[in-house]
TORDORO-772336 format. One line per 2 residues: for each residue x, y, z of N, C-alpha, C, O. Coordinates in Angstrom, 2 decimals, padded with zeros to 5 digits, always signed. Each point is the difference from the previous one (the first is absolute). Layout:
<rodrens>
X:Y:Z:X:Y:Z:X:Y:Z:X:Y:Z  ...
</rodrens>
This chain:
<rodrens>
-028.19:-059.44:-057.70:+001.33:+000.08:+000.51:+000.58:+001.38:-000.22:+000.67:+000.42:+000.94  -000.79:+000.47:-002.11:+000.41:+001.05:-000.23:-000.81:+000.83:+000.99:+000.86:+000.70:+000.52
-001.62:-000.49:-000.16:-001.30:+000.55:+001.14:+000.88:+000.25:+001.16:+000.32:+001.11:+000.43  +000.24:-002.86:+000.27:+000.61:-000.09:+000.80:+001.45:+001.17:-000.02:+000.19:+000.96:+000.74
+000.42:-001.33:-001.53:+001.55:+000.64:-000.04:-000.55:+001.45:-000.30:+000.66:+000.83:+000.63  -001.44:-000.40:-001.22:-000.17:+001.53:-000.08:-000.62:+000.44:+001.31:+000.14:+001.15:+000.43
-000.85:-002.12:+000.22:-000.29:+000.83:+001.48:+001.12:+000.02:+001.08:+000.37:+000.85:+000.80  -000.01:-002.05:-001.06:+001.41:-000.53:+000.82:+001.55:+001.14:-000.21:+000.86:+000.29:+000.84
-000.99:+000.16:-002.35:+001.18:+001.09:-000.46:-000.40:+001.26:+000.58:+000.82:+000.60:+000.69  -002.21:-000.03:-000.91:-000.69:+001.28:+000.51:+000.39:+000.07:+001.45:+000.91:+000.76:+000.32
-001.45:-001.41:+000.47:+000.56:-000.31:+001.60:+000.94:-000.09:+000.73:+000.19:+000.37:+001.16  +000.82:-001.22:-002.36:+001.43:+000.23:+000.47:+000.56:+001.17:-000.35:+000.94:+000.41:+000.68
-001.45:+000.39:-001.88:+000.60:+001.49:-000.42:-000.51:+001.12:+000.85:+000.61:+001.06:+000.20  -001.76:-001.37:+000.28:-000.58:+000.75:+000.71:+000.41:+000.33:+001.52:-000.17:+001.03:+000.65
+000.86:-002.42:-000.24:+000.11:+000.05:+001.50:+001.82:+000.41:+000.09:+000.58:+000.40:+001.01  +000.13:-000.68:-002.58:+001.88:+000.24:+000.45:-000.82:+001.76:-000.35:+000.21:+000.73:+000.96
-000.91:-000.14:-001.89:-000.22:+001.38:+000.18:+000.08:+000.89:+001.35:+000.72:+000.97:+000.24  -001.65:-001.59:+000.53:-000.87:+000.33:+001.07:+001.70:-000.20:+000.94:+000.47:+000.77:+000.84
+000.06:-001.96:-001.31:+000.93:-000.16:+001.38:+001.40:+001.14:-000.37:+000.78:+000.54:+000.79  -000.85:-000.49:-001.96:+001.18:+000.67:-000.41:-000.23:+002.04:+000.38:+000.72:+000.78:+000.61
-002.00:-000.61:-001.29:-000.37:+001.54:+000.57:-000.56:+000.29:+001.51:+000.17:+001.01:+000.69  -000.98:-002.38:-000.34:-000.02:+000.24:+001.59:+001.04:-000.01:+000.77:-000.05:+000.61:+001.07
+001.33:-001.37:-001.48:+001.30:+000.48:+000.84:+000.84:+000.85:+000.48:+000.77:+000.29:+000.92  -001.51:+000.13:-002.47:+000.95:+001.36:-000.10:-000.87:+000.86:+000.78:+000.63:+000.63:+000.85
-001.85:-000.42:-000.87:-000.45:+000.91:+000.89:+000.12:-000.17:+000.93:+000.46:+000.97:+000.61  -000.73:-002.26:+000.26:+000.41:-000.28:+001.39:+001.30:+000.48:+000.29:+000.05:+000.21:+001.22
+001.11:+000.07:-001.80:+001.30:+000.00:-000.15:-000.40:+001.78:+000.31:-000.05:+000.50:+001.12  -000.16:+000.14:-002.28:-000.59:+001.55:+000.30:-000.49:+000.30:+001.11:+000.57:+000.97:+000.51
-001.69:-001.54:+000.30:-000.47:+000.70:+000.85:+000.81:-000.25:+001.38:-000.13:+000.68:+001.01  +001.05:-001.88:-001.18:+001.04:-000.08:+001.19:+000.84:+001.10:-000.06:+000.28:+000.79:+000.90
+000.31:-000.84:-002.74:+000.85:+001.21:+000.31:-000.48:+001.72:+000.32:+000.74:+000.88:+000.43  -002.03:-000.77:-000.73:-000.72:+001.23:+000.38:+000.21:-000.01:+001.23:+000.48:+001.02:+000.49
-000.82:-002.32:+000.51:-000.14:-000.19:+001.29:+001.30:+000.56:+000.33:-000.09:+001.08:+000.60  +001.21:-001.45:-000.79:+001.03:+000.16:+000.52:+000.92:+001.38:-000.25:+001.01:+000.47:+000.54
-002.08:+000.04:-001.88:+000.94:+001.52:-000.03:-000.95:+000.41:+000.87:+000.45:+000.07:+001.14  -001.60:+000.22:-001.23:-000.82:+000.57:+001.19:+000.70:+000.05:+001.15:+000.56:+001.02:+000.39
-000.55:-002.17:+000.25:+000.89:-000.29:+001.15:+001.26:+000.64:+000.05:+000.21:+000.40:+001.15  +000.55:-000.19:-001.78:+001.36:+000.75:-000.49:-000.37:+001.53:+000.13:+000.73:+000.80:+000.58
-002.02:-000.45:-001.20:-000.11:+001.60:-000.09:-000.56:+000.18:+001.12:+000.50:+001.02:+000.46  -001.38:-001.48:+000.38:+000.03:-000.03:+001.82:+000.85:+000.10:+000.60:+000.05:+000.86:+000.88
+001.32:-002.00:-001.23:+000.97:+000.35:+000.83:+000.66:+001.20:-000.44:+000.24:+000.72:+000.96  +000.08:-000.34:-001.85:+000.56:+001.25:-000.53:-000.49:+001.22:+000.49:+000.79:+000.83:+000.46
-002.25:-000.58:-000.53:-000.69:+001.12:+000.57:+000.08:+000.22:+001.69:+000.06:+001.08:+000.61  -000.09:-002.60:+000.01:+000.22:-000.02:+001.31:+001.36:+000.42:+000.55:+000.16:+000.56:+001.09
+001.12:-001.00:-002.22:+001.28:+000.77:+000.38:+000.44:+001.81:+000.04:+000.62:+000.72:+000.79  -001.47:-000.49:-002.38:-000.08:+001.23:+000.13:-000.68:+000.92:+001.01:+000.26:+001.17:+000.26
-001.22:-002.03:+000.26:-000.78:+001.01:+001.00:+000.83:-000.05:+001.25:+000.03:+000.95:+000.78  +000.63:-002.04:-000.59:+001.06:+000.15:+001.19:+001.21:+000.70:+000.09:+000.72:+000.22:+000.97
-000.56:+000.25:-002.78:+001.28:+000.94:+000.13:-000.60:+000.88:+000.63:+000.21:+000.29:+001.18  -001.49:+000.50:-002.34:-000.47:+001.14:+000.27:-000.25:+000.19:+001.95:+000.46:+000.98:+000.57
-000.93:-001.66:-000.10:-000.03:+000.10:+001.52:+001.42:+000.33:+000.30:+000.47:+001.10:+000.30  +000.10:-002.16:-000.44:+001.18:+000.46:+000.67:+000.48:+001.45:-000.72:-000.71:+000.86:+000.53
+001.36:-000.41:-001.23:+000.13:+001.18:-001.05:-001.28:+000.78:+001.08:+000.68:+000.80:+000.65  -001.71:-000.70:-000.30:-000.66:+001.17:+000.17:+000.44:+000.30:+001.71:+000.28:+001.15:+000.32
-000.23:-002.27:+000.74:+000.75:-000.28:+001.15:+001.15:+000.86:-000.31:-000.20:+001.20:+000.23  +001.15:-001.46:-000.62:+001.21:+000.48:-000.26:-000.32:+001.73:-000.21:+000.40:+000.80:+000.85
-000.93:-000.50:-001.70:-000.28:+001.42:-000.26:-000.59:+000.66:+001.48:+000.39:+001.05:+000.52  -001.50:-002.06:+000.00:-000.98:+001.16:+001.19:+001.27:-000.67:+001.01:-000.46:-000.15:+001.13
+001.36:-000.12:-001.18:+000.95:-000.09:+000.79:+001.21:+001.34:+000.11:+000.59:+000.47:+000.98  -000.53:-000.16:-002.31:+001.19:+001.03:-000.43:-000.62:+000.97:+000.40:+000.38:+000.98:+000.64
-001.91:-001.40:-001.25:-000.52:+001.70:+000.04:-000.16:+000.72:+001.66:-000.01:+001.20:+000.29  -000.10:-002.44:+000.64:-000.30:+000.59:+001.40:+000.97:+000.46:+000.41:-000.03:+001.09:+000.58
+001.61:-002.05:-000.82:+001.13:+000.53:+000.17:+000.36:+001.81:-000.45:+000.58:+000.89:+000.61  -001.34:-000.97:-002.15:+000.66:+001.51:-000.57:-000.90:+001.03:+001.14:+000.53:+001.01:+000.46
-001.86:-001.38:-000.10:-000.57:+000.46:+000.43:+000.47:+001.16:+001.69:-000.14:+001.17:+000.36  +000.88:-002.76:+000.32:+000.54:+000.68:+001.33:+001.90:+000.62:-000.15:+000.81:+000.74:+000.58
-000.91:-001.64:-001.77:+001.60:+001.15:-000.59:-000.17:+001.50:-000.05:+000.88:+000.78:+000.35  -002.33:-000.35:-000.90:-000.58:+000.76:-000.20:-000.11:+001.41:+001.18:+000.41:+001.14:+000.23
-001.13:-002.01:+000.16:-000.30:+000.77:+001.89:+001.34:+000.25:+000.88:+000.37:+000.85:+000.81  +000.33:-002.35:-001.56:+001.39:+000.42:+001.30:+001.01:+001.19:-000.75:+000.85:+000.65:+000.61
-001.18:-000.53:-002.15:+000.53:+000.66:-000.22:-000.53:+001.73:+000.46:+000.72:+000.89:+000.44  -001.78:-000.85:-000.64:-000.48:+001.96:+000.18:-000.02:+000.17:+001.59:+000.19:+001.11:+000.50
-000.41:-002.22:+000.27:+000.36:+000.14:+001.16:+001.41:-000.11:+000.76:-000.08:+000.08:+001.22  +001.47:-000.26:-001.81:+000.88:+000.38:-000.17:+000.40:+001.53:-000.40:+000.78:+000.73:+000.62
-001.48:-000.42:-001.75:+000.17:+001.03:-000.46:-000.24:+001.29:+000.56:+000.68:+001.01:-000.20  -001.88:-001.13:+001.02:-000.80:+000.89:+001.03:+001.14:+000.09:+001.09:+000.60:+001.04:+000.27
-000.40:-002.20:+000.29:+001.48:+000.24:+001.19:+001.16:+000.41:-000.44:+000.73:+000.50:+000.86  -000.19:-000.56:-002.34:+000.97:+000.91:-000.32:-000.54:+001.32:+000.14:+000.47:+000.74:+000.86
-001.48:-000.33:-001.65:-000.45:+001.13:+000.43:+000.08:+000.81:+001.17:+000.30:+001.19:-000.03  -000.61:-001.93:+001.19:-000.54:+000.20:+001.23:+001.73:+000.34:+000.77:+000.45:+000.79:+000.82
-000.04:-001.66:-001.46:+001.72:-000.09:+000.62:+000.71:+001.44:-000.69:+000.82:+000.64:+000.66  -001.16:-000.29:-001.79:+000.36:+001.23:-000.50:+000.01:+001.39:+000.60:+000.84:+000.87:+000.23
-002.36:-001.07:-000.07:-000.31:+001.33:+000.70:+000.37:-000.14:+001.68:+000.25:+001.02:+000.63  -000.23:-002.09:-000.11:+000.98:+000.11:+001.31:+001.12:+000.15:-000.13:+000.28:+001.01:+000.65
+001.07:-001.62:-001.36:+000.84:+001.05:-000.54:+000.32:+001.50:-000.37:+000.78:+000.89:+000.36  -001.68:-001.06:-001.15:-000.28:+001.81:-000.59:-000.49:+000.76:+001.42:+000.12:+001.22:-000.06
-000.69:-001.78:+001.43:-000.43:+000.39:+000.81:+001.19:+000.84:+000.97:+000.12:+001.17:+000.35  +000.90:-002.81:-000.08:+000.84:-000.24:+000.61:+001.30:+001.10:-000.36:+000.60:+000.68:+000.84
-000.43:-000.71:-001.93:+001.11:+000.67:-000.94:-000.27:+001.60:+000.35:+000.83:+000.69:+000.60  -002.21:-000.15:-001.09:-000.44:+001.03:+001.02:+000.79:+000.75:+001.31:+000.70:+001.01:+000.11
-001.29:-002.25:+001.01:+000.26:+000.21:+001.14:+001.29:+000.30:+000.06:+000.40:+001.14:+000.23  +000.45:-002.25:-000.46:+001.33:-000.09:+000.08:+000.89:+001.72:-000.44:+000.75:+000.63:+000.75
-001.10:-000.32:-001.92:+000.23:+001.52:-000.75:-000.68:+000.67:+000.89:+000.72:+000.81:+000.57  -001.61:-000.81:-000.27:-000.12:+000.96:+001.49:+000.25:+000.07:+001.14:-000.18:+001.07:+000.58
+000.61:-002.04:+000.00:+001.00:-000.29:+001.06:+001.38:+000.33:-000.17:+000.77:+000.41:+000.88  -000.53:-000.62:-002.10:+001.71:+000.65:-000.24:+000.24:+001.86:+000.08:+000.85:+000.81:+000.37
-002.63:-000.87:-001.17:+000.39:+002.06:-000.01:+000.13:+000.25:+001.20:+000.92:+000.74:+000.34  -001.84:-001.32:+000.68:-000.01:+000.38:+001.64:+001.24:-000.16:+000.53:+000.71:+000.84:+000.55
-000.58:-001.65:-000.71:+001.84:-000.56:+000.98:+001.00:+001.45:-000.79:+000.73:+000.82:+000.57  -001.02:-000.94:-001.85:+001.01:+001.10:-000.42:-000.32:+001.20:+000.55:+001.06:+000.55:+000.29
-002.12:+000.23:+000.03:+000.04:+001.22:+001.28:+000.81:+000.23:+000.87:-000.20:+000.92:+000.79
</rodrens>
């Protein structure tokens, strides 16, 4: 009878063990599962800032780009407008010395 209850105690200690630390691991690898899952979604958000954030930039940057052009090509027609002035202004001062004859 003691045979009995010591195999019967071993078995039952053995199996609340087994149920008590296998839970907990089962319990662990869900929650591994689920931060995993969490740090997927996390990495998947960040990579969608970063897209967007890099969009945004090759967006500005094309903008600074033809700001760029419209600007020195502006600048060239002030130029250009200058020296037709300076041309004009010329003429004009020499047309006045003439008339004054």
């Amino acid at each position: 009878m003691n045979e009995v209850l010591i195999v019967l105690g071993t078995s039952l200690a053995t199996g609340f063990a087994g149920w008590i630390f296998g839970g907990k691991q089962v319990a662990k690898n869900n929650s591994d599962r689920s931060e995993i899952e969490n740090l997927k979604l996390i990495t998947q958000e960040w990579r969608e800032a970063a897209q967007s954030w890099k969009d945004m930039a090759d967006e500005y940057q094309k903008k600074h780009i033809d700001n760029s052009r419209k600007l020195t090509d502006m600048a060239d027609e002030i130029q250009a407008l200058k020296r037709q002035v300076a041309r004009q202004t010329k003429r004009i001062a020499e047309l006045e010395k003439h008339e004054k004859r």
